[in-house]
Every structure is written in C-alpha cells, then in structure tokens.
C-alpha positions in Angstrom: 83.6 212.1 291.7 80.5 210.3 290.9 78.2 211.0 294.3 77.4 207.3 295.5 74.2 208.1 297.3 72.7 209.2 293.7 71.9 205.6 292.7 71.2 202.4 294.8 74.5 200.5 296.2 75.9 197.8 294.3 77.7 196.6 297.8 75.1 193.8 299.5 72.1 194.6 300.7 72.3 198.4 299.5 74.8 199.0 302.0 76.1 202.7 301.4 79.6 203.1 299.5 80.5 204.5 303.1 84.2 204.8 301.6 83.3 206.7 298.9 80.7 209.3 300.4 81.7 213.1 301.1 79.8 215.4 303.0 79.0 216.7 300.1 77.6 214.3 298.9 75.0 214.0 301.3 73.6 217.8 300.1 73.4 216.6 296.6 71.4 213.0 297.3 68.9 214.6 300.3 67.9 217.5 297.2 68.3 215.3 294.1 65.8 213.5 296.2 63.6 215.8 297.5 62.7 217.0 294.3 62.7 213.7 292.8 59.9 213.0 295.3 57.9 216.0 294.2 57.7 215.2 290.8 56.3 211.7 292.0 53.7 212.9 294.2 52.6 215.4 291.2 52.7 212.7 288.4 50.2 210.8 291.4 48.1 213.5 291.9 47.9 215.0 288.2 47.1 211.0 287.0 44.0 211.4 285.0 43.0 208.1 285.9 40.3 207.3 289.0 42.6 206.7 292.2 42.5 203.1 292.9 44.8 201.0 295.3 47.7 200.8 292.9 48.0 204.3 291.2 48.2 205.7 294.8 48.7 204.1 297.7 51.3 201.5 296.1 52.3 204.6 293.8 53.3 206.5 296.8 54.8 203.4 298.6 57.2 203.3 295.7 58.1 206.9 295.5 60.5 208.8 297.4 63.1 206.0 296.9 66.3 208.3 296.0 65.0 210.5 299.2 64.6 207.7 301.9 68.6 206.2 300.7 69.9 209.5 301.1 68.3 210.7 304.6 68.8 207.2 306.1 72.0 208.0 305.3 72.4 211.4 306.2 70.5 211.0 309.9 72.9 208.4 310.8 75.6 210.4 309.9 74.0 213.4 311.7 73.8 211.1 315.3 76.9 208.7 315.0 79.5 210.8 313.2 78.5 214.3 313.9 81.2 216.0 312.3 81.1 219.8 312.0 80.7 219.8 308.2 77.7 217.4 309.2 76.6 219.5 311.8 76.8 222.5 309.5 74.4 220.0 306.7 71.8 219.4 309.2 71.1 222.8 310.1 70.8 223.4 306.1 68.8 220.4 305.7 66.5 219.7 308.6 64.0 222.9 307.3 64.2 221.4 304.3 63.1 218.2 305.2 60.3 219.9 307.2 59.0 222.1 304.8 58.8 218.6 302.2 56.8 216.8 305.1 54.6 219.3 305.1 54.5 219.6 301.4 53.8 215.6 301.0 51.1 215.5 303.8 49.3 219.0 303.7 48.9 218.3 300.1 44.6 218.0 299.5 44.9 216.5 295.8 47.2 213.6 297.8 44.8 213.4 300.4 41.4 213.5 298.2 42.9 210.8 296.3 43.5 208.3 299.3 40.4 208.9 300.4 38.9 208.4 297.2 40.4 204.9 297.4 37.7 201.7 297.9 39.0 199.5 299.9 36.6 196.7 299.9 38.1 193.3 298.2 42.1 194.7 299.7 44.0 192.4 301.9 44.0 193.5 305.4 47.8 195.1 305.1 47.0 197.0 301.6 43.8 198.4 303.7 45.6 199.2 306.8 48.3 201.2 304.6 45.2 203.5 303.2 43.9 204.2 306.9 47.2 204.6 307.8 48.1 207.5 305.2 44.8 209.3 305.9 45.2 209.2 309.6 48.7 210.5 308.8 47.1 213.3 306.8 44.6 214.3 308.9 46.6 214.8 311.9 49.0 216.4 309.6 46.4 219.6 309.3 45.4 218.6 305.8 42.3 219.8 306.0 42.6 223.1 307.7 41.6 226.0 305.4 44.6 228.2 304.0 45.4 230.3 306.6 45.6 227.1 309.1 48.3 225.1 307.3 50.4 228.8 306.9 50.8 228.8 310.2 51.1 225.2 310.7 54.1 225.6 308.4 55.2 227.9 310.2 55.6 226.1 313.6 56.7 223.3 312.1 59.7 225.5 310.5 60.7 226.5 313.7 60.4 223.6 315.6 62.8 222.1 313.1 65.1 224.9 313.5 64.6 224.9 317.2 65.0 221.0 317.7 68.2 221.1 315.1 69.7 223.6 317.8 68.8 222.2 321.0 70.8 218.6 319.8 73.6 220.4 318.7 74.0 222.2 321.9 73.3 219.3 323.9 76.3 217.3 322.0 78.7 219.8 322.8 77.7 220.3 326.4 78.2 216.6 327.0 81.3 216.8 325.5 82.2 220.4 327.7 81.1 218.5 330.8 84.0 215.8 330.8 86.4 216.7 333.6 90.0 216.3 333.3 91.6 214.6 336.7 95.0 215.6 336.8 96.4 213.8 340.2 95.7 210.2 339.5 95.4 209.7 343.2 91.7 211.2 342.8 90.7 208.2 341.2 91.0 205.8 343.8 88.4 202.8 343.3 88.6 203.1 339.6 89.5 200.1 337.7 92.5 200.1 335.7 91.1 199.3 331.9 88.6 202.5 332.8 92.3 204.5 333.8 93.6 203.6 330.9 90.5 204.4 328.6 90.1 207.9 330.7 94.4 208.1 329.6 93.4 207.5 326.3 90.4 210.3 325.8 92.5 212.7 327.5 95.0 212.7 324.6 92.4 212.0 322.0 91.3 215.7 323.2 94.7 217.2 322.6 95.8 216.7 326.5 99.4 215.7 327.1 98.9 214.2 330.2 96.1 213.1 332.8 92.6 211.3 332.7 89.7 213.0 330.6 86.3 211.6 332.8 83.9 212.0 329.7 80.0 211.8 330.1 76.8 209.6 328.9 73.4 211.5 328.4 71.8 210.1 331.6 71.8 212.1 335.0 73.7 209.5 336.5 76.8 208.8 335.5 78.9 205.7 335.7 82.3 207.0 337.6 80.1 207.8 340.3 79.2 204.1 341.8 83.4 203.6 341.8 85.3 206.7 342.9 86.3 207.0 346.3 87.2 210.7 346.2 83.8 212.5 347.4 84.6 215.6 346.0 85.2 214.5 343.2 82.1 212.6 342.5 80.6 216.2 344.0 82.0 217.6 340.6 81.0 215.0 338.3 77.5 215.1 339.9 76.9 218.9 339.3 78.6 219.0 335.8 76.5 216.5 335.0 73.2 218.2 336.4 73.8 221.6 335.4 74.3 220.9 331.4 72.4 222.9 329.2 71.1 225.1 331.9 74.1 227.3 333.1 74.2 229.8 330.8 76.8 230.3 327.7 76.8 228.4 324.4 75.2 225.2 325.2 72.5 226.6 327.5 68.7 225.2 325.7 66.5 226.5 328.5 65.2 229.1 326.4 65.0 226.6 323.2 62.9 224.2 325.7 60.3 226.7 326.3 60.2 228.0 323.1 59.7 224.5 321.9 56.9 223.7 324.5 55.1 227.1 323.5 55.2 226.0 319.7 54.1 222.7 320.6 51.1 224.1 322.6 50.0 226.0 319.9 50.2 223.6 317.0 48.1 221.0 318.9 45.7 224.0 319.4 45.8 224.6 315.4 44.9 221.0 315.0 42.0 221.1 317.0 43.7 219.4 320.6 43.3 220.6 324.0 47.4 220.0 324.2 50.4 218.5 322.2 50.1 215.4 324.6 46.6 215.0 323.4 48.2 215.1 319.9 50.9 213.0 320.4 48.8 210.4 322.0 46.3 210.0 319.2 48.5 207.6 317.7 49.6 205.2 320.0 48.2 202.3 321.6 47.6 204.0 325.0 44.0 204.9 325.0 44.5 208.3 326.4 46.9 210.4 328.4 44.5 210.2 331.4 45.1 206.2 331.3 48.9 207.2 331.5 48.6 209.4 333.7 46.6 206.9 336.1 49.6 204.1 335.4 52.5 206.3 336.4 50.6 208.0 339.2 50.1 204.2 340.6 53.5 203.3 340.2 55.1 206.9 341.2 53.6 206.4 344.9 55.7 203.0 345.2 58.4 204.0 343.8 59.2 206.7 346.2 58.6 204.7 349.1 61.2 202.6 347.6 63.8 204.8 347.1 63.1 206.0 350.6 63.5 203.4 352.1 66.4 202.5 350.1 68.1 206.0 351.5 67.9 205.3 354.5 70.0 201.7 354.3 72.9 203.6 352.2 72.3 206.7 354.5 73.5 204.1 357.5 76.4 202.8 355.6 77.7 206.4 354.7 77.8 207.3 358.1 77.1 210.9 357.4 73.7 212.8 355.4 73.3 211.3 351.9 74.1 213.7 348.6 72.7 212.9 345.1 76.6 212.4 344.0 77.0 209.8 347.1 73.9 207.7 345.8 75.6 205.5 343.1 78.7 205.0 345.6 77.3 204.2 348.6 74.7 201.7 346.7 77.6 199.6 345.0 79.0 199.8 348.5 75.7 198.0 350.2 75.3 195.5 347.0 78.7 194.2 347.9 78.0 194.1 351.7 74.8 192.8 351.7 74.5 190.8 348.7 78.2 189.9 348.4 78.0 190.8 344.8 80.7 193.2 343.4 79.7 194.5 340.1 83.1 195.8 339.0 84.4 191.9 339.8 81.9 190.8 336.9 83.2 193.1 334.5 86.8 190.3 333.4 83.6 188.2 332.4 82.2 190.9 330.2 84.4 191.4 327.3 82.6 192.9 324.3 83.6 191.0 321.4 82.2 187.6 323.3 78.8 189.2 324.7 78.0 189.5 321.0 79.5 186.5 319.3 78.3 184.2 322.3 75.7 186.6 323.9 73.5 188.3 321.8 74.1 186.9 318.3 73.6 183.0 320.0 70.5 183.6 321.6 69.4 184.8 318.4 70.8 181.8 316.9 68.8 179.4 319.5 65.3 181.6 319.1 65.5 182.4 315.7 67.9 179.8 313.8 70.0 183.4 312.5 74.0 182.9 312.2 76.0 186.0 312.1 79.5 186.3 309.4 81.1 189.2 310.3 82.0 190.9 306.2 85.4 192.9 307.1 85.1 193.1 303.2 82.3 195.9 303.8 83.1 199.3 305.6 81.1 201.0 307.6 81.0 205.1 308.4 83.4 205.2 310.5 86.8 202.6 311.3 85.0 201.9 314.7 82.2 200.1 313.0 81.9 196.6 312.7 79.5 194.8 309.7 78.3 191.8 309.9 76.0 189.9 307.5 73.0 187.9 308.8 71.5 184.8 307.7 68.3 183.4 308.2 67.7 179.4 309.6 67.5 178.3 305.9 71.1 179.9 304.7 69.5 182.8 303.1 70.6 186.1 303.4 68.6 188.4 305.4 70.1 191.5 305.9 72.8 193.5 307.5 73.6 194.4 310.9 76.5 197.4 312.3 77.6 197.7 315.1 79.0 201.1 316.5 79.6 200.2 320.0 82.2 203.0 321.3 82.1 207.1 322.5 83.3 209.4 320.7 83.1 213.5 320.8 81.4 213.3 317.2 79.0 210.9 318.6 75.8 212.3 320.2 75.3 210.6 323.9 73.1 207.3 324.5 71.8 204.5 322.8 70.1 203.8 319.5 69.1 201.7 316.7 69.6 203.1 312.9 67.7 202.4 310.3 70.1 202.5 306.3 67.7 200.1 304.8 64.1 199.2 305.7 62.8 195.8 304.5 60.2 196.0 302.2 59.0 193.0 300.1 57.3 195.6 297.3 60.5 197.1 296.8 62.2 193.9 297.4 64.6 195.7 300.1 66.8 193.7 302.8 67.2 195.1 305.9 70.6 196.9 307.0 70.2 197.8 310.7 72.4 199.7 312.6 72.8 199.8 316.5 74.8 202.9 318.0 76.0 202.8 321.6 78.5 204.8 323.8 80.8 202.4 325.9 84.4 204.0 326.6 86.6 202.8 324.0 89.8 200.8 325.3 93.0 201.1 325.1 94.7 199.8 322.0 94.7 195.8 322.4 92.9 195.9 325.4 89.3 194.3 325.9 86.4 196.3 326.1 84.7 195.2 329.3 81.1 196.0 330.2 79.2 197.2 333.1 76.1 195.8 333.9 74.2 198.7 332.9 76.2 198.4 329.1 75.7 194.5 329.0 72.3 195.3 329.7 71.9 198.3 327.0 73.9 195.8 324.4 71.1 193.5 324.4 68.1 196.3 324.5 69.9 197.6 321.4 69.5 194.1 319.9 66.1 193.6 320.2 65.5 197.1 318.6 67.6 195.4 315.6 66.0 192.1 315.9 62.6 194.4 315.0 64.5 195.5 311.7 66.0 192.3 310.8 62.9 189.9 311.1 60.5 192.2 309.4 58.2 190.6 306.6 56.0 193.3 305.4 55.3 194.3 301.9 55.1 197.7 302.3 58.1 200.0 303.8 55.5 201.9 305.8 54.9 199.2 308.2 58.3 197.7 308.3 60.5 196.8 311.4 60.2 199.3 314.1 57.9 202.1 311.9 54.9 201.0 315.0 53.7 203.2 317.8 56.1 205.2 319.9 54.7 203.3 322.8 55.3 199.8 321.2 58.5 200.4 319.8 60.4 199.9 323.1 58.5 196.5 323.9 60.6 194.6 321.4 63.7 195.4 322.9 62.8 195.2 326.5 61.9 191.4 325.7 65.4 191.0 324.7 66.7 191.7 327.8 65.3 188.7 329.2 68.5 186.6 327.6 71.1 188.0 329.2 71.3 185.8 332.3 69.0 182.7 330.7 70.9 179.5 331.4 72.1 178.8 327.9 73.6 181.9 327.0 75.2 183.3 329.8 76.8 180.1 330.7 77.7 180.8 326.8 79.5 184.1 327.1 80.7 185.2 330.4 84.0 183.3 330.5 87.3 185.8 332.3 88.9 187.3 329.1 92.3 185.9 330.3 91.3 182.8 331.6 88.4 181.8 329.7 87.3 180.5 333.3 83.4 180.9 333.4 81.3 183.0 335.7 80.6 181.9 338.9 77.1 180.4 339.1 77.1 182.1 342.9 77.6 185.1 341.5 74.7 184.6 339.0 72.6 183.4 342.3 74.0 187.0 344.0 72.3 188.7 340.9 69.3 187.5 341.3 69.5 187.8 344.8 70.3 191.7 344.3 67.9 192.3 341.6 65.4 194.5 343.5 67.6 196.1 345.1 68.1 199.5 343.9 64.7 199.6 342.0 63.2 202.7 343.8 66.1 204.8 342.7 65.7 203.6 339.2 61.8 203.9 339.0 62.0 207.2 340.6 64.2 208.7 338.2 62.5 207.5 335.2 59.2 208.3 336.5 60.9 211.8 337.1 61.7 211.9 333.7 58.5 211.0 332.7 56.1 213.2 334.3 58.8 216.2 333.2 57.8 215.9 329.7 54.3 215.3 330.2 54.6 218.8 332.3 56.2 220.6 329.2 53.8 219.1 326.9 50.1 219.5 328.6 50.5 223.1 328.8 48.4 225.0 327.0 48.2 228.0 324.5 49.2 230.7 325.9 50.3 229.3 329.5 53.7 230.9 330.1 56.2 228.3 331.5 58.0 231.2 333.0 61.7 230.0 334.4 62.1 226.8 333.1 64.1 225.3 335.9 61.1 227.0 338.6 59.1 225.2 336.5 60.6 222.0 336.1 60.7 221.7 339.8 57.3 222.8 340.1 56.4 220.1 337.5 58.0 217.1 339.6 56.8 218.3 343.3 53.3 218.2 341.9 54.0 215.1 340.5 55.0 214.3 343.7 58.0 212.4 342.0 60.4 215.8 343.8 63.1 213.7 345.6 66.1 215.7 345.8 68.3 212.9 346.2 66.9 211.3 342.8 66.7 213.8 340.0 65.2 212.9 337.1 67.0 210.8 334.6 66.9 213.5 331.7 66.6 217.0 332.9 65.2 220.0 330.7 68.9 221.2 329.8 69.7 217.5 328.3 66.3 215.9 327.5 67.4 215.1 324.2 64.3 212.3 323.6 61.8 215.0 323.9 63.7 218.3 322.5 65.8 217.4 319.9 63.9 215.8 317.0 61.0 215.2 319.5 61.0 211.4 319.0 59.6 211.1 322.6 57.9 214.4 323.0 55.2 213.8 325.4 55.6 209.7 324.9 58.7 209.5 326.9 56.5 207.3 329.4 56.1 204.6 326.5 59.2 203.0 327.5 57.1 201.7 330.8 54.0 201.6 328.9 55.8 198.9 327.0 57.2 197.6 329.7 53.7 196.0 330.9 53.7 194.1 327.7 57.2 192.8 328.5 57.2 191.9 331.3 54.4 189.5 330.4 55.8 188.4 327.2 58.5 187.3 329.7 56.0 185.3 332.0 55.1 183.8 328.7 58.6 182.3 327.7 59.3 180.9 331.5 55.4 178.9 331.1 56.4 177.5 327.6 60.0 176.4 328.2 62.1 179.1 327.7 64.8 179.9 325.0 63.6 177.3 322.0 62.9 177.6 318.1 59.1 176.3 318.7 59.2 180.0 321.3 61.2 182.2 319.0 59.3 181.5 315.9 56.0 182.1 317.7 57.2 185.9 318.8 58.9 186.3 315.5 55.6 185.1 313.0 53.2 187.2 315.2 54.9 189.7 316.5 58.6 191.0 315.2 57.9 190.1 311.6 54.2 192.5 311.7 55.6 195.4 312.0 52.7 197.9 311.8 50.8 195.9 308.8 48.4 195.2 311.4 47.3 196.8 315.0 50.2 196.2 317.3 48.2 195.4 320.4 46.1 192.8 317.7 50.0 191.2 317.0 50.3 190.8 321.1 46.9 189.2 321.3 47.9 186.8 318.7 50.6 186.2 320.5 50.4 185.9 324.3 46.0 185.0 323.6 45.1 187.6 325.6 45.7 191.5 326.4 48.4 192.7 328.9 48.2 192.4 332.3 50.5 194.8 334.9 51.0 192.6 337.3 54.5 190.9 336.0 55.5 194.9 335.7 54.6 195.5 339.3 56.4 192.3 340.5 59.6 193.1 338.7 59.9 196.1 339.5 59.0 195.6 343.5 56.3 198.2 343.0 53.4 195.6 344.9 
C-alpha cells in the first residue's frame, strides 16, 4: 500500500487520508522527511550564491514540508490515540527528532548565512522571521565551540528519551489509578448518565460487571464534589495523589530529577544561571524575578482565601476537613448558600448543542464563521467529529476536529492540535484539532457537561480560534507558534462567551425539554462566582511555584528526595496548604516533564491571564459580543500570530499595555 503521508492530501485542506494511514506509515513519512529536510538545508547552505532574504530565510520557510505533514501527524497520533504500536514509534522517533533539531539549529553554515542576511528594505514580518531564526539559533548553542554542542547533544538526547518515558508512564498511571466500585450503593450522589458512563468503562476494560471511576490529569478529580460515600472519595483522593510516585512501573520521581539535573546543566552550557533563566528569554515576561514578584503578590491572597474558605465548609462538615472532603463539602455550601446546584445545570449542558449553539455561534456573531459538519471526511479515530469552517464571505478557511471523549489510548487533559498550519507562502489552510477528555456516554445518551468541561470546551476553542484566523505568510509565525506565556491569553478570552447574554440564552436549553435555563440560575452563577477562588488560585499557584522550584536549581544542586523536596519547594513558597495540593504534582506534572512544553513557564497561564482579563474589560466598554468587536481582536491580534511582537499586537489592540487590576478583581485577590 502506497503510504499516504508520503505526498500532500488530496482530501480538503490537506486533511490526512486518516483511513488509510498504518502505524507504519508514520515511520516511513517522519524519515522520508527527515532526510528530505537535510538535503534542503545542505542545498541552502552549499548555495554558491550571497545569502539574501529569498535563498535563505524563505528557502528555509519552504523546506521541511514532507517533515512538518508527517510529525503533525504522528504527535497527534502520539497524544490522542496512543496506541501501543504508537507508543512503541515515539520512543523510536522522538531521538530522532532531537538529534535533527539539533542538527537544523546547531548548524554554523545555516546560522552564518541568516546572519549574513540585510535586512534593510524587508517588510516588518520578512525581518522579524530573520531575528527570529537567529534568536532561535543562538539560544540553540550554535555558537558554542565543538566540545559545547557534543554535550549539548548529549543532554538534549536524553532529555528526549527521558521526557518520551515520563509521558508514557504517566498515561498508564492514569489509566492504573481508575478504581472499580463494585457495590453500587457506594456511589450515592452520583448522577445517573455518570453511572451509566462509569457501567460502560468498566466493560470497555474487560470488566463484566460494576462501575470503572477513571481519572483526569488534575489533582482534583470530578467524582469527588458528588459522592456521598467518604471513604470512598478517601480512595479516589489518594490514588489520585500518589500517581507516579509510589513505586513500580509508572513511578517518574527518578525521571523528574534526572530531568531537572539535565535541565540545570544545559542552561549552564548556554551560558544561564538556570533553565528558568533560559526558558524565560523568550517570552514576553521581562524576567523571572517579575514572575516571581506577580505570583508572590497573588500567593499571599490566595491563601487567605482558601482559608477562609475552610473554615465555612469546615462548619458545614461538622467534623475536621480532609483534602478528599474539599470538593464535596464545597458543592454542598454552593447549594446552601448560593442556592445553585451544579449537577442540576448539567440537563442544560448537552455537548452536541454547546458547540453547534455555544461555541461555533459566538464565533458566528464575533467573527461572521459558519461551521458544516463534513461526515464525508474521517478523522483518526470513529470518536472524532470534522467539521469544515467558513469565513463571513463563504470562503473556505480551514478545518476544525473535534475529539471530545476519554479514552485509555488518550493521554489525560486538554489540548489543541495542530495537522495543518496556515501559511500564505505555502498557501496552507488551517486544520485545527482540539482534544479533550469528558466521559463518554452511554450509547444514545447525551453527553452532558460539568461546569468545569463547559468551561474547558470553550478554552479549547479559543486555542483553535488562534489556528483558524491566522493570516501570516510565513508558517513560523502562524496561529499559536507565539510565546509560551501568550499562547494561553487567546483562549482565556474565549471563556468570556460562555454565559454572555446571546449565547447562553442560545444553548442551554434541557436536552429533553428544550426548556431553557433558568435566568435565576444564571443570576446564582454570578452570584457564586468567587466563591471557591482561593482553593483554585492556591492550587494553581502550587503548581506553579513547583516547577519554578525544579527549574531554578542549579548545576550541581542535588534535589535529593523528590517528594522532600517538592514539599520543601511549596512551604517556602509559602503556597504549603495541606488541604490544597497543587494542581499537578511531580509524579503527574505532565506540562513540565513530558515534552517540557511548560517547563519552568507553567505560570504563563496567569501571566496571560492579566492580559485577559483586560481584554474582557475591553469587550464590556465597547458593547460586547458584535462583528465591529470581533474583527478588531481578530485583525490585531488572532490573525498576528508571531509576525510581529505579541505584546505590540495587544497594544494595537486594547491602546495601551496590561493592567492587573481586572486579574485581581476576578479572581477576589484585592
């Protein structure tokens, strides 16, 4: 069989021949294209021509085509259908890919040529992409003598290997941790779709009977704000705590700190006091001090938040508060005090409606976009869902997936994918993928959403809306290829819709009787929307300040027990509340270990918070959900990319810099 990935898709928009691809097949494209990808850069650097604009920035923006198709590809197998030939492929493949990063940006006849490049007379994105690639190469270790980039090799080898093992052992500890409840009288207070979803994973895993209680990556998991039975939530609690870090197969302790130590020392090969230090330089946070200063101000009010919050839902338990009672306890006091019963909104939640009438209209009303679902196109896996996307004018603008339920071959959270970025030189469409983890329903049954998932459904949007509104001519810049620290802000903005008048009015009807949601209980919502903040800033500040820990250490500084030091690390912090752990804990920090997407940025999802909550302010002054507001965020901001400093596209948009204060207020934090 002719391998698929080898050439571009003939399907719309590039779309993989998903039905046709093998695992194989991925081996054959990610090579053919590695090697293609050499021969390109050599032909680039052997040119005998002077290096100019075209022959070598553009030349490189063009190359690596067969490459980029096939890892896309591949990496979205490797997180949303994990198989164990797949799993097997990416611990062939991710050295591979290492070593050819290294190969592509350690190379000095790449590097002498970019910077060989004048750039007076180029438009401001054609310049940008020059600074851009030699800020890349520089931080890269290009121009370290010999025995510098050896070793930088080196690290970055096992860091790959290390990072490749720490995910996989992290995606079968969440999938170890689910508990089977065989009495079905334990699960008292759980609603009867989530029964019959916990019926079905039980036989999904080869169980002939009971209800399989399965896990998301978080801490906190959601069983634990409905069961009745305390022991049970007991159990639940400490599975879900103790991943990773028990010993056995899917313990990563030692991978952590092995991680940190390689980290440490690459930053000191580079010339940085730490890996933070490198990480940081670049984003659009000035320094780690600055961060530092921002969660240390928000870390004090936090705490005194959640304290004060455990002392009302210590008073309603009647008896000392445990971590596993939090969750319970605070449903319990949201119902009492704010009469608002979350579990009661979920008939109003159904899945299929929150997107048609939900996420995909408020697109509609900002942007003029119209969504056709193609069941003509197939996806990677029968769960996914394609639709096709079309911009105010008719035209066709991309691709979106949607891959909305669990599954064991699925690693845990929430994501946004990548197959196909836009790219006017290469005249590329986007195709955009967003991955989450809700509990699939029973056959013919509705999948109905918590507030958390409603929530994480339209955070997951924004990250596409990014993808699908980018208008950059090079694929460098496109979509969300900007700052680790503005790539949340985007999707944090999108949030804002979920309970604007005008679109929830739009989708949260009862799924039997079409009735829509009460406007008292959109009232109660707001009414209840501080309360439970402190636990929720605490335990992402936790989180926070954890990898910072792991990542300012310094050559030769010896972690020592990593749970010692993890405790060590938040009690200095002074972010230690024992009855809020930190939202990711060492043994399942997957943002920072595994692929290190977030090492030593995991506080950039508040950094970009500040700019959010802002952009919000901004919508409420100029009316709200309209065309005039959408097309003003989408031509200065969502369509830029990177093609120009990020924080120079939020100036042009809000007329000013950021200002904390909208943070602080929503989050009660004053």
């Amino acid at each position: 069989m002719t391998n698929p990935l080898l050439a571009p898709s003939s399907l719309p928009y590039g779309l993989p021949a998903f039905a046709e691809v093998r695992d194989e097949h991925y081996a054959e494209a990610v090579r053919a294209g590695l090697a293609e990808h050499l021969r390109e850069i050599e032909a680039i650097t052997s040119s005998g021509e002077a290096p100019d604009f075209n022959n070598t920035a553009a030349a490189m923006e063009r190359s690596g085509a067969l490459l980029a198709r096939a890892v896309a590809a591949f990496m979205n197998a490797v997180s949303s259908h994990g198989t164990d030939g797949i799993r097997a492929l990416e611990t062939e493949l991710m050295p591979e890919l290492s070593a050819h990063d290294d190969a592509v940006h350690l190379n000095r006849a790449l590097y002498e040529r970019f910077a060989a490049i004048a750039v007076d007379g180029l438009d401001d994105e054609s310049a940008r992409l020059v600074s851009e690639w030699l800020a890349a190469f520089r931080r890269s270790g290009v121009t370290l003598d010999d025995a510098g980039q050896q070793r930088l090799r080196g690290i970055n080898a096992e860091l790959s290997r290390l990072g490749t093992e720490y995910g996989q052992r992290v995606a079968k500890g969440i999938n170890d941790a689910a508990i089977l409840v065989t009495d079905e009288a334990e699960l008292a207070g759980m609603p009867e779709d989530d029964r019959a979803s916990a019926a079905q994973a039980a036989r999904a895993a080869g169980h002939e009977s009971g209800w399989l209680l399965t896990f998301i990556q978080p801490t906190s998991q959601p069983h634990l704000s409905v069961l009745e039975n305390r022991a049970l939530r007991r159990r639940i609690f400490e599975a879900s705590v103790s991943r990773g870090s028990s010993g056995g197969p899917t313990d990563v302790l030692g991978l952590a700190t092995d991680m940190a130590g390689l980290r440490a020392e690459k930053a000191e090969v580079l010339g940085f006091a730490d890996f933070a230090e490198l990480a940081i330089d670049d984003q659009t946070a000035p320094s780690i001090a600055a961060v530092r200063e921002m969660l240390g101000r928000l870390a004090l009010a936090a705490v005194r938040n959640a304290a004060a919050e455990a002392e009302v839902l210590t008073e309603a338990a009647g008896h000392a508060l445990e971590p596993w009672d939090w969750e319970f306890y605070s449903s319990k006091v949201r119902r009492e005090k704010y009469a608002l019963d979350e579990q009661a909104l979920r008939p109003y939640l159904d899945l299929d409606r929150v997107l048609a009438d939900g996420v995909f209209h408020a697109a509609g009303e900002l942007f003029g976009l119209t969504f056709r679902e193609r069941t003509d196109l197939v996806g990677y896996h029968e769960d996914v869902r394609v639709w096709e996307v079309m911009d105010a004018d008719g035209s066709g603008l991309g691709l979106f997936l949607g891959d909305y339920f669990a599954r064991p071959t699925k690693r845990g959270g929430a994501w946004m994918n990548s197959l196909s970025d836009q790219s006017r030189l290469l005249g590329l469409a986007p195709v955009i993928v967003n991955n989450l983890n809700i509990p699939k329903p029973a056959p013919g049954e509705p999948a109905l959403l918590t507030l958390d998932e409603l929530r994480t459904v339209f955070h997951e949007f924004g990250h596409a809306l990014h993808g699908l509104l980018s208008d950059v001519e090079y694929p460098r810049f496109s979509g969300t290829n900007v700052p680790r620290d503005f790539v949340e802000y985007p999707s944090q903005v999108n949030e804002m819709w979920m309970f604007a008048s005008g679109v929830v009015d739009h989708y949260a009807r009862h799924h039997k009787t079409g009735e829509p949601l009460p406007g008292e209980d959109l009232e109660r919502l707001e009414a209840a929307r501080l309360w439970g903040e402190g636990f929720a800033t605490t335990e992402y500040l936790g989180a926070s300040l954890l990898d910072l820990a792991w990542h300012t250490l310094r050559l030769g500084e010896d972690a020592g027990d990593a749970l010692a030091f993890e405790a060590k690390a938040l009690a200095d912090a002074g972010i230690a509340v024992p009855l809020v752990p930190p939202r990711y804990r060492t043994g399942y920090f997957q943002h920072i270990f595994a692929g290190g997407w977030y090492a030593a940025g995991y506080w950039s999802y508040i950094w970009s918070e500040v700019l959010d909550a802002d952009t919000v302010e901004w919508f409420r002054e100029n009316g709200g959900l309209t065309r005039a507001n959408g097309e003003t965020f989408r031509r200065e901001l969502l369509s830029r990319g990177n093609s120009r400093d990020p924080l120079a596209s939020f100036r042009a948009f809000r007329g000013r810099d950021a200002d904390i204060e909208p943070l602080i207020a929503r989050r009660g934090l004053a």
